[in-house]
Structures are given as C-alpha cells and as structure tokens.
PDB file of N, CA, C and O in Angstrom:
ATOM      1  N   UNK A   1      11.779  -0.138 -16.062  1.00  0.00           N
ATOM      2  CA  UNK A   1      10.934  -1.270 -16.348  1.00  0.00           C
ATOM      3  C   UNK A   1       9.485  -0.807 -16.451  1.00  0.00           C
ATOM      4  O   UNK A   1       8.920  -0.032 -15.678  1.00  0.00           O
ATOM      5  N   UNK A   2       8.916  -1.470 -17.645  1.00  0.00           N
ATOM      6  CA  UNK A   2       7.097  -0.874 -17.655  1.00  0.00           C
ATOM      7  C   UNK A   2       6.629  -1.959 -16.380  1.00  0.00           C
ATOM      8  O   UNK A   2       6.952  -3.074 -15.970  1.00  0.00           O
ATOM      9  N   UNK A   3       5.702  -0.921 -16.060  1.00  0.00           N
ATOM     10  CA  UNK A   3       4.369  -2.033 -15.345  1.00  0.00           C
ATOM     11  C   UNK A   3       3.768  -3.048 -16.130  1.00  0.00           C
ATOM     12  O   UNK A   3       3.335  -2.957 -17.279  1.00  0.00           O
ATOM     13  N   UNK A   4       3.792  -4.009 -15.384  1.00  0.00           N
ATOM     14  CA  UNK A   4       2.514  -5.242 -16.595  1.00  0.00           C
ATOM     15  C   UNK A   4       1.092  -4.953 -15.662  1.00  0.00           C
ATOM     16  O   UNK A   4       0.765  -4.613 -14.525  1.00  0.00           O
ATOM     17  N   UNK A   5       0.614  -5.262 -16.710  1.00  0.00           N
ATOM     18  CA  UNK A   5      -0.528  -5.832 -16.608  1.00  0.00           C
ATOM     19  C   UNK A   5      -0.641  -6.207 -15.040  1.00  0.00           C
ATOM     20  O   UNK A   5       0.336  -6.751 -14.526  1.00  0.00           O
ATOM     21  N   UNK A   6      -1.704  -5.961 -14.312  1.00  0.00           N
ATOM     22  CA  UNK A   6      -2.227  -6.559 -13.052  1.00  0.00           C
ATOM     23  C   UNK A   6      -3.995  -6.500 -12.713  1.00  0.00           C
ATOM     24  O   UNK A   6      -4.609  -5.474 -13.004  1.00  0.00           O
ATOM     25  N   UNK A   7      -4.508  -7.349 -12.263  1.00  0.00           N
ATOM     26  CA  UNK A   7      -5.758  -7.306 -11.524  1.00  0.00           C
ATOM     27  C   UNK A   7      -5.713  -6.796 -10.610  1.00  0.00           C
ATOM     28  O   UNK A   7      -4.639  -6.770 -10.008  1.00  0.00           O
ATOM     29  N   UNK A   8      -6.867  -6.148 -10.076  1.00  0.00           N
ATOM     30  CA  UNK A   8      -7.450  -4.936  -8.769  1.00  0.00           C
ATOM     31  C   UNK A   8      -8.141  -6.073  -8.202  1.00  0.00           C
ATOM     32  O   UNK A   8      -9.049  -6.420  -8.956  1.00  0.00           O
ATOM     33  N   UNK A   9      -8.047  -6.886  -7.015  1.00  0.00           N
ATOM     34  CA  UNK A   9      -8.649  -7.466  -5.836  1.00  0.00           C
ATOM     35  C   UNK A   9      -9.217  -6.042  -4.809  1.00  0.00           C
ATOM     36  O   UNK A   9      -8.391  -5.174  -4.530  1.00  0.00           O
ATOM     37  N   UNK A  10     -10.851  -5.907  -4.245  1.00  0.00           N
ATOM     38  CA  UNK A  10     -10.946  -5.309  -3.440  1.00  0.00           C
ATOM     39  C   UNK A  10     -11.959  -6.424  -2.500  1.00  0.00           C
ATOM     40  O   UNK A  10     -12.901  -7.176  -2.746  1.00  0.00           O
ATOM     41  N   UNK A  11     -11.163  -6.038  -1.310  1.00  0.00           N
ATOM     42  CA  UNK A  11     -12.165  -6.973  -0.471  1.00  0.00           C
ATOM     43  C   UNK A  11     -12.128  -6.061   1.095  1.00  0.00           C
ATOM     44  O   UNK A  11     -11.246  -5.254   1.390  1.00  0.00           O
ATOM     45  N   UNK A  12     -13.192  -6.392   1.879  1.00  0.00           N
ATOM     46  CA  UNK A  12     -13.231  -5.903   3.173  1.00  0.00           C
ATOM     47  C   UNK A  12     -11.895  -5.659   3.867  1.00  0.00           C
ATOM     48  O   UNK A  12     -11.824  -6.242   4.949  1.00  0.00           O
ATOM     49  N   UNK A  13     -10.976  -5.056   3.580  1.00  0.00           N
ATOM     50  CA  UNK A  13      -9.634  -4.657   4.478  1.00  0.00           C
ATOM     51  C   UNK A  13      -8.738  -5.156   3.891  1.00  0.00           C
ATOM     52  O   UNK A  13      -7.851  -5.552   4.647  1.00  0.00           O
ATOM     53  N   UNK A  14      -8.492  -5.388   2.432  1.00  0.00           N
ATOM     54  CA  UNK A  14      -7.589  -5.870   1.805  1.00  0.00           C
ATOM     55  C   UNK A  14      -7.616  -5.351   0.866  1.00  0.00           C
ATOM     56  O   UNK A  14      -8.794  -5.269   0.516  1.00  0.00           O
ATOM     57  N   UNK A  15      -6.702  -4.718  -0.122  1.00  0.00           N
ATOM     58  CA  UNK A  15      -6.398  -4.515  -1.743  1.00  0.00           C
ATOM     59  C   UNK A  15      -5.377  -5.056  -1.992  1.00  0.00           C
ATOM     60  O   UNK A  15      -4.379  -5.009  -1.274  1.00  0.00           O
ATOM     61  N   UNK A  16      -5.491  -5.767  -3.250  1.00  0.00           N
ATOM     62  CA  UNK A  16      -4.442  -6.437  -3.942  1.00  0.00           C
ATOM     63  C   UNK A  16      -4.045  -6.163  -5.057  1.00  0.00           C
ATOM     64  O   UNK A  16      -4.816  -5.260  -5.380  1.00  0.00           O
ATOM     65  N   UNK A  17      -3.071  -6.384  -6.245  1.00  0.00           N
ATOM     66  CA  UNK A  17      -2.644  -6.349  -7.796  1.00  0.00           C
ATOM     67  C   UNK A  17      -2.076  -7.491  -7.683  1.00  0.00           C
ATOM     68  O   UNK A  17      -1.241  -7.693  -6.802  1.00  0.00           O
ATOM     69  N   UNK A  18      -2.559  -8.713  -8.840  1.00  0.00           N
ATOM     70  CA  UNK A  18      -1.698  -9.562  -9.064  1.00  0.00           C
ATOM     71  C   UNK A  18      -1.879  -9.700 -10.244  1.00  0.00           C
ATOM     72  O   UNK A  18      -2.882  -9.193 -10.746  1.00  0.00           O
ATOM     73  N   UNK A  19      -0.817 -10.543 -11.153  1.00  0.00           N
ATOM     74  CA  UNK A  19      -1.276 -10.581 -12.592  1.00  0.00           C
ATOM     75  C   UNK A  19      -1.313 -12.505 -12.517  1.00  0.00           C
ATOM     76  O   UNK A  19      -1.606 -13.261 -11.591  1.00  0.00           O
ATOM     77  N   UNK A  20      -0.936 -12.735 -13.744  1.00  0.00           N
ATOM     78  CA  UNK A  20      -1.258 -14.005 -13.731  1.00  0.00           C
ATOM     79  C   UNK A  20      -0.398 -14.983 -13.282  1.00  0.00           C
ATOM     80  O   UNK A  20      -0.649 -16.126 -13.664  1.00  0.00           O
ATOM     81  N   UNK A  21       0.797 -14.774 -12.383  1.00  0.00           N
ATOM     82  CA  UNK A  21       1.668 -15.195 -12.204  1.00  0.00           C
ATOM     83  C   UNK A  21       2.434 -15.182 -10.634  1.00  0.00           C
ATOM     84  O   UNK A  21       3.201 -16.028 -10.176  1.00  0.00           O
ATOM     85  N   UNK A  22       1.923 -13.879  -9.978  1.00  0.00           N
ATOM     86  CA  UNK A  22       2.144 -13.368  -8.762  1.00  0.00           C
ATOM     87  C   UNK A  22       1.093 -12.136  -8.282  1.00  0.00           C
ATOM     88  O   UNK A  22       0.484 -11.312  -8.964  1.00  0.00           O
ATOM     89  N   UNK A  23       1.134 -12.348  -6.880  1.00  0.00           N
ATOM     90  CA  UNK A  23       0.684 -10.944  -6.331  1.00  0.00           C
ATOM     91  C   UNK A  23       1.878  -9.684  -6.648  1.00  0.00           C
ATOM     92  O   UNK A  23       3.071  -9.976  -6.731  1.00  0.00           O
ATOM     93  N   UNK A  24       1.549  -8.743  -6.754  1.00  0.00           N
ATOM     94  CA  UNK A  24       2.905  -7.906  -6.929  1.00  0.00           C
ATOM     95  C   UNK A  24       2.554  -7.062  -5.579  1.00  0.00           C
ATOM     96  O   UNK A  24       3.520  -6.709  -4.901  1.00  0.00           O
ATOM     97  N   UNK A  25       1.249  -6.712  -5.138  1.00  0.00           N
ATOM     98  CA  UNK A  25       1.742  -5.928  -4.202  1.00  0.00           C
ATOM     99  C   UNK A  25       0.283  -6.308  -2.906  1.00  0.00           C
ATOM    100  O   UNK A  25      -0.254  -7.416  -2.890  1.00  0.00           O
ATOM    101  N   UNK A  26       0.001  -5.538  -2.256  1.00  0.00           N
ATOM    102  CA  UNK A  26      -1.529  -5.527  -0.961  1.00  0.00           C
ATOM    103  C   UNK A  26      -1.324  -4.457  -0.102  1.00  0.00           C
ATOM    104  O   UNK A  26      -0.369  -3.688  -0.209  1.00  0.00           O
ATOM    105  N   UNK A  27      -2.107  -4.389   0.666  1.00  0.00           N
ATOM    106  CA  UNK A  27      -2.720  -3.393   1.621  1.00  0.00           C
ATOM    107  C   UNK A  27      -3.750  -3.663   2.146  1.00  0.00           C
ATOM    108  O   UNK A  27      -4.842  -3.603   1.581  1.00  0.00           O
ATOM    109  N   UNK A  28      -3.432  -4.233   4.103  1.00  0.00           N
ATOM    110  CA  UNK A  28      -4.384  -4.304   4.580  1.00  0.00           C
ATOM    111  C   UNK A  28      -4.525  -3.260   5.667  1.00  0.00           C
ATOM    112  O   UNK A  28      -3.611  -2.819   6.364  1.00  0.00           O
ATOM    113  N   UNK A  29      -6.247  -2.819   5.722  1.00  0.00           N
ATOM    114  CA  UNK A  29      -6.413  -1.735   6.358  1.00  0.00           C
ATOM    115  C   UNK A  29      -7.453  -1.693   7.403  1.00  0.00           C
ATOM    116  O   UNK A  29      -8.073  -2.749   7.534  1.00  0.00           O
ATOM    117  N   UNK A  30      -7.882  -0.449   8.393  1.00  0.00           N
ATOM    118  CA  UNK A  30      -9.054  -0.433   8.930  1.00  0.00           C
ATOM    119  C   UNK A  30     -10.125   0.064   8.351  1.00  0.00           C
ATOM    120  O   UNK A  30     -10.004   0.750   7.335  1.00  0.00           O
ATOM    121  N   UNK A  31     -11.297  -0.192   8.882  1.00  0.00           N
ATOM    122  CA  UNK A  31     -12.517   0.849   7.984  1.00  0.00           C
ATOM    123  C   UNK A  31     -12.256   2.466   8.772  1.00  0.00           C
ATOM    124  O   UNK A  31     -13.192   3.255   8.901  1.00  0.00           O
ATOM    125  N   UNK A  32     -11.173   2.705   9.138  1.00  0.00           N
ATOM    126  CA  UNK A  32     -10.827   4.219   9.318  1.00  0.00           C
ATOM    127  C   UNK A  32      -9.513   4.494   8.833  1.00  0.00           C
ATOM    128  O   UNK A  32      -8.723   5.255   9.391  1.00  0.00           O
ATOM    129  N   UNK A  33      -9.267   3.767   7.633  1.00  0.00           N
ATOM    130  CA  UNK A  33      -8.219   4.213   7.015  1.00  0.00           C
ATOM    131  C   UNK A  33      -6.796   4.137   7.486  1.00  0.00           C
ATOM    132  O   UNK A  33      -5.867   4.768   6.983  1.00  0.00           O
ATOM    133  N   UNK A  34      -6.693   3.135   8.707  1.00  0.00           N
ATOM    134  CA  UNK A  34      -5.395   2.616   9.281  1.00  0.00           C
ATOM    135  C   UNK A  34      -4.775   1.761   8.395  1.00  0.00           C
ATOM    136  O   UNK A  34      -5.197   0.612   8.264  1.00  0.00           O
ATOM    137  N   UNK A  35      -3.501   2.309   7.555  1.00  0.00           N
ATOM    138  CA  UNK A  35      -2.590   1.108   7.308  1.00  0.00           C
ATOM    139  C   UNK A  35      -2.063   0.246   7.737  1.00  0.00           C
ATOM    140  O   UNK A  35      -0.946   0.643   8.070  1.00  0.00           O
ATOM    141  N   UNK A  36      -2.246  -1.341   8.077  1.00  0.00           N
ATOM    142  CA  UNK A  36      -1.980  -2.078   8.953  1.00  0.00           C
ATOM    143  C   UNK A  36      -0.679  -2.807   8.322  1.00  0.00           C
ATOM    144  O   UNK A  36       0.170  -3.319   9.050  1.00  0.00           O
ATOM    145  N   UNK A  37      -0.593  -2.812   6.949  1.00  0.00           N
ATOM    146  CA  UNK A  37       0.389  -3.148   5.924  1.00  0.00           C
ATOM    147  C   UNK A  37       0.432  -2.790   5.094  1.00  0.00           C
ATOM    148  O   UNK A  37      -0.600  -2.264   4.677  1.00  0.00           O
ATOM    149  N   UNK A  38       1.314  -2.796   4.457  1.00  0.00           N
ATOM    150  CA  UNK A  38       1.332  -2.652   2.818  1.00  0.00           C
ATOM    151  C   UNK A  38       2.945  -3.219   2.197  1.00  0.00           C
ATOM    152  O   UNK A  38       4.049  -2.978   2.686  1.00  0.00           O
ATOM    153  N   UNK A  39       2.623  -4.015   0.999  1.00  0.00           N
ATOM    154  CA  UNK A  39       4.104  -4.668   0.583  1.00  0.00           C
ATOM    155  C   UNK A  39       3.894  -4.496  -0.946  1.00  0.00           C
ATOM    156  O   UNK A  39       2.900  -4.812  -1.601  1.00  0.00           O
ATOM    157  N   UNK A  40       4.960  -3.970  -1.337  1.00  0.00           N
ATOM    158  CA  UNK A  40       5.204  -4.508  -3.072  1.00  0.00           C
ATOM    159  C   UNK A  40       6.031  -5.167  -3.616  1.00  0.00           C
ATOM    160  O   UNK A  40       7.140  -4.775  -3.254  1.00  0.00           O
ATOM    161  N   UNK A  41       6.106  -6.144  -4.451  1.00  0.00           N
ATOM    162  CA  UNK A  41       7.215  -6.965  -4.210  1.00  0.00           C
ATOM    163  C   UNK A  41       8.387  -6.870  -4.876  1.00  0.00           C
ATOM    164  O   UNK A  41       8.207  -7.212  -6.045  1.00  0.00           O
ATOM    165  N   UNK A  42       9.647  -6.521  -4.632  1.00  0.00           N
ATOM    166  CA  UNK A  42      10.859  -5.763  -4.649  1.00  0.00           C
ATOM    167  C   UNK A  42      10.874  -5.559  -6.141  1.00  0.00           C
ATOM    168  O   UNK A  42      11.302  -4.546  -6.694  1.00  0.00           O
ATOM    169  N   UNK A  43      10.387  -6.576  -6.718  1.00  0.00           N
ATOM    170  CA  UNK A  43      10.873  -6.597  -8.751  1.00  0.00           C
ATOM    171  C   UNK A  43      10.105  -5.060  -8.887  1.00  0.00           C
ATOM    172  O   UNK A  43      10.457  -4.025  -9.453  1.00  0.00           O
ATOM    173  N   UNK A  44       9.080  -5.365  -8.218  1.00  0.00           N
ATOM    174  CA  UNK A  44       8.194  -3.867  -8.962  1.00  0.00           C
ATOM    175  C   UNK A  44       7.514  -2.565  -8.390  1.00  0.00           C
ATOM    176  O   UNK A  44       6.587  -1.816  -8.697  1.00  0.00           O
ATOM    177  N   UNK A  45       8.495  -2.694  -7.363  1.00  0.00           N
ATOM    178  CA  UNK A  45       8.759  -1.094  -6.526  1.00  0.00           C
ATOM    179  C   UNK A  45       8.877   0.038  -7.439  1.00  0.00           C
ATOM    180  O   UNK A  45       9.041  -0.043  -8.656  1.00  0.00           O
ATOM    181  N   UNK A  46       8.784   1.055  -6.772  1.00  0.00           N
ATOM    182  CA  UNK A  46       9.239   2.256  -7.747  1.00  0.00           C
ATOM    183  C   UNK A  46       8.226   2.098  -9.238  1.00  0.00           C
ATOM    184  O   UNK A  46       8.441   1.983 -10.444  1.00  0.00           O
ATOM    185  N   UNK A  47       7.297   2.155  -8.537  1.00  0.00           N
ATOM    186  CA  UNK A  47       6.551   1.951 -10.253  1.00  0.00           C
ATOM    187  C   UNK A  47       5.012   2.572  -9.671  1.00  0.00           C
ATOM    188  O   UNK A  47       3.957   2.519 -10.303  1.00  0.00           O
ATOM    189  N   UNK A  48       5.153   3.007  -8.663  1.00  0.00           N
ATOM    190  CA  UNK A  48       3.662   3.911  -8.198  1.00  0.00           C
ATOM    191  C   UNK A  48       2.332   2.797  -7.506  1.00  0.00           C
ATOM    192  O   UNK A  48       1.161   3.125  -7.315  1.00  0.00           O
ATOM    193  N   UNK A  49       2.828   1.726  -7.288  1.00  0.00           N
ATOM    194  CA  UNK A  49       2.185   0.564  -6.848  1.00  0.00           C
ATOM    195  C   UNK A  49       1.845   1.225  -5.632  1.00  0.00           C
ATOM    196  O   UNK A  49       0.903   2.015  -5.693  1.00  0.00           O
ATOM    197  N   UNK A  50       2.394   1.071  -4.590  1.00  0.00           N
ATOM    198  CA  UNK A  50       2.367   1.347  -3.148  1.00  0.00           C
ATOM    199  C   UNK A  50       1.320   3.175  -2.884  1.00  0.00           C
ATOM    200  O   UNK A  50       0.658   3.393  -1.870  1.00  0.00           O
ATOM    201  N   UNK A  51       1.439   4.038  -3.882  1.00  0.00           N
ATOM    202  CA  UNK A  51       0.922   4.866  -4.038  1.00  0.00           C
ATOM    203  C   UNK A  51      -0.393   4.792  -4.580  1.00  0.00           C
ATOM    204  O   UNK A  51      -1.417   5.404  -4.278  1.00  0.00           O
ATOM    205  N   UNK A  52      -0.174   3.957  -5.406  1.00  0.00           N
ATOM    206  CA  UNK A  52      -2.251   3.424  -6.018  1.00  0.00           C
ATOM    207  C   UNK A  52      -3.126   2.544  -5.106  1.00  0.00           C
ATOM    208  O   UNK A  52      -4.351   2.452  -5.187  1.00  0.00           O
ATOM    209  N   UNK A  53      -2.084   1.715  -3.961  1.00  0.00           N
ATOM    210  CA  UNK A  53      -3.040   0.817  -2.937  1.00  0.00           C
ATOM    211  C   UNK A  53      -3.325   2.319  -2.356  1.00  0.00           C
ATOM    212  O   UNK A  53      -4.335   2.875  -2.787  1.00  0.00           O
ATOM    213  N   UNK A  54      -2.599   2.943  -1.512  1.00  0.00           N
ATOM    214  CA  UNK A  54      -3.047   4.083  -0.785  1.00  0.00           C
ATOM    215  C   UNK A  54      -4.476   5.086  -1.202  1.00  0.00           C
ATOM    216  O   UNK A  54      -5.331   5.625  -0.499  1.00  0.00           O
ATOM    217  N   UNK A  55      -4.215   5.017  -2.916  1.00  0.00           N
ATOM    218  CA  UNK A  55      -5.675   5.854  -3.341  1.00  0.00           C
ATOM    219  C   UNK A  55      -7.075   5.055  -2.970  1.00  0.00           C
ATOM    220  O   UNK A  55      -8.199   5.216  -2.494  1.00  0.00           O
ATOM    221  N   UNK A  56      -6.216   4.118  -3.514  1.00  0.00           N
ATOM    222  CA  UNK A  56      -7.659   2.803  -3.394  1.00  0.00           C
ATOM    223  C   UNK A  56      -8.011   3.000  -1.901  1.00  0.00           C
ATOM    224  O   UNK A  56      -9.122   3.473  -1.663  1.00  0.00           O
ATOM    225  N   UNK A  57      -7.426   2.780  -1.158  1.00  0.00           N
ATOM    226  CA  UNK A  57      -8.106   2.495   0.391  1.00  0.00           C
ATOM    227  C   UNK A  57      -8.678   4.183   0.802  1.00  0.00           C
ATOM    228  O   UNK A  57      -9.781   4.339   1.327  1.00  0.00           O
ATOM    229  N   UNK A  58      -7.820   5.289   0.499  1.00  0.00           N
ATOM    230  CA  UNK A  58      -8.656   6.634   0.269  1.00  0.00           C
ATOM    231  C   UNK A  58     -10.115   6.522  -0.085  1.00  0.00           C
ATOM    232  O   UNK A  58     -10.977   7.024   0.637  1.00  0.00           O
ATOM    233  N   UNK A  59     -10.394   5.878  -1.171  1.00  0.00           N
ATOM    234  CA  UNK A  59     -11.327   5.888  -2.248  1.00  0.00           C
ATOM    235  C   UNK A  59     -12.397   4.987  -1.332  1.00  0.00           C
ATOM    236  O   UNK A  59     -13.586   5.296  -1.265  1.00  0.00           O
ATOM    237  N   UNK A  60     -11.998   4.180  -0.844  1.00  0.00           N
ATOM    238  CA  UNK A  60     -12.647   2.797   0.070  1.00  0.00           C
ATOM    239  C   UNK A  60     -13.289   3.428   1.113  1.00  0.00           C
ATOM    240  O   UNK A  60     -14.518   3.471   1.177  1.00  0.00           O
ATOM    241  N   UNK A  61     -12.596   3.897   1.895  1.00  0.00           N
ATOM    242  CA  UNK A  61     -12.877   4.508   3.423  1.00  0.00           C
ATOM    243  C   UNK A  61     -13.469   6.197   3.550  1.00  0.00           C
ATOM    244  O   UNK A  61     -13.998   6.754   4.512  1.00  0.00           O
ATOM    245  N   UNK A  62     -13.111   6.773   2.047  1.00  0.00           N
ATOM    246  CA  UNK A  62     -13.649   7.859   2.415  1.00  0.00           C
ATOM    247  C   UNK A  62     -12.874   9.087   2.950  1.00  0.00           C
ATOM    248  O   UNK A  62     -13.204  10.272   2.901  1.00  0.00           O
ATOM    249  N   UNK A  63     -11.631   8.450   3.535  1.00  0.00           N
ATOM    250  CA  UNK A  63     -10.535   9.347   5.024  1.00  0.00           C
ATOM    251  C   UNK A  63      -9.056   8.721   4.417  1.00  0.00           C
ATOM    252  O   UNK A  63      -8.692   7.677   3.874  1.00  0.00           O
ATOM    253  N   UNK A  64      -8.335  10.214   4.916  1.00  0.00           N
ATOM    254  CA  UNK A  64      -7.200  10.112   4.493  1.00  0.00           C
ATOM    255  C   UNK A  64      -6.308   8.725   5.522  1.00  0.00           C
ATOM    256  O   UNK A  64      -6.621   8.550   6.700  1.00  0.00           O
ATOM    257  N   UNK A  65      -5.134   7.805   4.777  1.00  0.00           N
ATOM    258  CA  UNK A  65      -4.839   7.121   5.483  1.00  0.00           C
ATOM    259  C   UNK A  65      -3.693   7.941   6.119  1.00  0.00           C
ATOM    260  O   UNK A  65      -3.162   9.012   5.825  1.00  0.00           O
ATOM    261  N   UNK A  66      -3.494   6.945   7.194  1.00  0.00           N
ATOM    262  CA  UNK A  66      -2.598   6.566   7.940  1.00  0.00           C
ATOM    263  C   UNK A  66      -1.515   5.814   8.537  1.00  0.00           C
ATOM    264  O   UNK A  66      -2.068   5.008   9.286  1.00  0.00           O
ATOM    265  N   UNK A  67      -0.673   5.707   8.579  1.00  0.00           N
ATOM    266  CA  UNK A  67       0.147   4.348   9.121  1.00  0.00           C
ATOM    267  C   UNK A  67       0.018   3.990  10.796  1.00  0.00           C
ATOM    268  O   UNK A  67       0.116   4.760  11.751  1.00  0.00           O
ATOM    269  N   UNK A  68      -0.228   2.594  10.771  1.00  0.00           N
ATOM    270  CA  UNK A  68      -0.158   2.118  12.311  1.00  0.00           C
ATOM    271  C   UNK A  68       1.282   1.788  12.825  1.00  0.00           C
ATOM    272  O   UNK A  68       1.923   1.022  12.105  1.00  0.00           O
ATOM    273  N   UNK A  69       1.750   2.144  13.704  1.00  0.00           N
ATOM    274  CA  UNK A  69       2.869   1.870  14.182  1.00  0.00           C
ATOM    275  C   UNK A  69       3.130  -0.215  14.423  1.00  0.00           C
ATOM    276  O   UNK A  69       2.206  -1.018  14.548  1.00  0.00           O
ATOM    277  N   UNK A  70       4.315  -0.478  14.416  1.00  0.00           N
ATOM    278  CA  UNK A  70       5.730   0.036  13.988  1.00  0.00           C
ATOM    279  C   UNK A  70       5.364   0.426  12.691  1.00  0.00           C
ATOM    280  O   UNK A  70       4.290   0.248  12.115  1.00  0.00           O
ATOM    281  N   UNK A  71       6.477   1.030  12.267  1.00  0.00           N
ATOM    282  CA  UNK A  71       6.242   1.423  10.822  1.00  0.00           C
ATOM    283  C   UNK A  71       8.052   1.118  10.706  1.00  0.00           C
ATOM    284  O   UNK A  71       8.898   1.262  11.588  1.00  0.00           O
ATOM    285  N   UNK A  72       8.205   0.697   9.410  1.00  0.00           N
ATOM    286  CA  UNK A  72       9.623   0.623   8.488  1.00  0.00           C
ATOM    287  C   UNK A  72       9.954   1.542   8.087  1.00  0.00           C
ATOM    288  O   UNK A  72       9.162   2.484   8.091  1.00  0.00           O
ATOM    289  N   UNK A  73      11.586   1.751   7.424  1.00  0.00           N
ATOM    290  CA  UNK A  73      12.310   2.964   7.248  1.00  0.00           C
ATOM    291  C   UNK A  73      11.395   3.139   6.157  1.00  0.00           C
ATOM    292  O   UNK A  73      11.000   4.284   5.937  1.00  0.00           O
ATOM    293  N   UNK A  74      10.938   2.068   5.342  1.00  0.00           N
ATOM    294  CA  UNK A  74      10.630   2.105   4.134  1.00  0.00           C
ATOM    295  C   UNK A  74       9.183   2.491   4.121  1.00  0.00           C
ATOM    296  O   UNK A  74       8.843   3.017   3.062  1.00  0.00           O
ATOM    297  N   UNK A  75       8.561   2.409   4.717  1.00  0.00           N
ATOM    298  CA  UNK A  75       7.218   2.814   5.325  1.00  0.00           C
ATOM    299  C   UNK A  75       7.330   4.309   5.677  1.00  0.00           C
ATOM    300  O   UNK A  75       6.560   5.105   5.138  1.00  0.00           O
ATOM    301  N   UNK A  76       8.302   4.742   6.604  1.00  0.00           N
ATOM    302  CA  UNK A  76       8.305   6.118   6.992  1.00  0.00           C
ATOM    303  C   UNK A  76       8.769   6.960   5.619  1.00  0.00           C
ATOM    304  O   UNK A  76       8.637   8.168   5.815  1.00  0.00           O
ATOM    305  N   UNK A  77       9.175   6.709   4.554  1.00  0.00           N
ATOM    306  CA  UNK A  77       9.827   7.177   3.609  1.00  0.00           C
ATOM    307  C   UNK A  77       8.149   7.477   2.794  1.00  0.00           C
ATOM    308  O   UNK A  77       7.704   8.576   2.465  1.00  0.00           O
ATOM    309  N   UNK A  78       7.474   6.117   2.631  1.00  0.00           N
ATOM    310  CA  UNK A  78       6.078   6.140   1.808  1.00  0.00           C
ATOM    311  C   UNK A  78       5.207   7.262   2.603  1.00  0.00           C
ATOM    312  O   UNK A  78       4.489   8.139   2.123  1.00  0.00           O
ATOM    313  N   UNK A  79       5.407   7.055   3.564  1.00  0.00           N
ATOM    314  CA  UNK A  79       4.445   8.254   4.629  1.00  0.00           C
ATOM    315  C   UNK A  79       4.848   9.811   4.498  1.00  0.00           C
ATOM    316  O   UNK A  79       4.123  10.779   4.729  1.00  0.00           O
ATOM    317  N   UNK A  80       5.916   9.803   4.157  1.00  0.00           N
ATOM    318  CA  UNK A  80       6.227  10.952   4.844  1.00  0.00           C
ATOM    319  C   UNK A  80       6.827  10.811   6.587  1.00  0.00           C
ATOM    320  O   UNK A  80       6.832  11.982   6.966  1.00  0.00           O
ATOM    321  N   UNK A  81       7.139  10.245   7.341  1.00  0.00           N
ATOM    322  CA  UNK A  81       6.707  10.883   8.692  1.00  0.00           C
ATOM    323  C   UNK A  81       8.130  10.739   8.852  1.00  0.00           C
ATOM    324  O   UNK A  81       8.956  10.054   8.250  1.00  0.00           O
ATOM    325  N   UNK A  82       8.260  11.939  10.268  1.00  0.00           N
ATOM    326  CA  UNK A  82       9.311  11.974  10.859  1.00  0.00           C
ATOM    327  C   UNK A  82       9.552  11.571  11.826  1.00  0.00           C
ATOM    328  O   UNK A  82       8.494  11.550  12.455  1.00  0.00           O
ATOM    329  N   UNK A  83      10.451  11.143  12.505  1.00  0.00           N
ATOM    330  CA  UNK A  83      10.560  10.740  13.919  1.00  0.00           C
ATOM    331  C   UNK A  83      11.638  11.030  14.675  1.00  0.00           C
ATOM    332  O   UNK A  83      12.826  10.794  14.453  1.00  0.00           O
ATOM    333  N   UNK A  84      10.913  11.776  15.949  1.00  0.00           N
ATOM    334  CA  UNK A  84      12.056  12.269  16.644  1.00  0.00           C
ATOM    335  C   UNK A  84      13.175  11.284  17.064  1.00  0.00           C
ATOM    336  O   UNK A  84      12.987  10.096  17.327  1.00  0.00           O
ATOM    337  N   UNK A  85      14.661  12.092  17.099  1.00  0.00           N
ATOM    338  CA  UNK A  85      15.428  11.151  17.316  1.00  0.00           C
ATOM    339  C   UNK A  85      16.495  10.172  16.170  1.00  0.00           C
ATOM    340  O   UNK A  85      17.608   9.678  16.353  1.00  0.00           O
ATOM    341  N   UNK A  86      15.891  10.172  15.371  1.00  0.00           N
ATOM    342  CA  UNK A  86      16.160   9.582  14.458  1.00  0.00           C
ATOM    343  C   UNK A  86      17.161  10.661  13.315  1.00  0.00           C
ATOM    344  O   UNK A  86      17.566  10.215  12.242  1.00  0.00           O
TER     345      UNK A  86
END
C-alpha cells in the first residue's frame, strides 16, 4: 500500500500525521527525548511512520530517543531492546 498524503503537527511533546480524514499516527515525548508513546494506526503500519515520528522528536530534542517503560512487544521490536528473560 502507498502512503497518502499526511500533515506534520509539531507541538510541545507531541508529533502527529494526519491527513484529512484521520490521525494515522503520534508521539508523545519528554524534552529529553523520552518516548512516552507512540501509535500508528494498524491500516498504515509498516510504511516507516513510527520511524519518521522518532526522527522528528531526534530533530526536536536534539538527543537520541528512548523508550519509557512499560514498553510493548511491539514497542520492544521498534526499539530494538532486549529483555532479560524473555
């Protein structure tokens, strides 16, 4: 599936893409680059969304992000991270 079309929302601890119809995805963060969330919405996963909020908040803060715990399988997959035990 192509990407459509979306708008760039940047606001104090928030990035968004929505087009004219839905949000497709967000990311809310700290001003030290803590991921506090991030969602894309299932139609349009896999399309580098979740990877372009991450630049953006890079780009924002200056510092590489991070994820705040809990984190999702699906989250630990976007991160990278491992966890013992698991």
């Amino acid at each position: 599936m192509q990407l459509p079309n979306y708008q760039t929302k940047i606001e104090p601890g928030v990035i968004s893409f929505a087009n004219e119809n839905t949000t497709l995805g967000f990311v809310r963060f700290t001003e030290s680059a803590e991921i506090e969330y991030i969602f894309v919405r299932r139609h349009y996963r896999r399309m580098g969304l979740a990877t372009r909020l991450i630049s953006l908040v890079e780009e924002q803060t200056g510092s590489r992000v991070r994820p705040l715990e809990p984190i999702s399988p699906l989250g630990a997959l976007l991160f990278d991270v491992t966890r013992e035990g698991a």
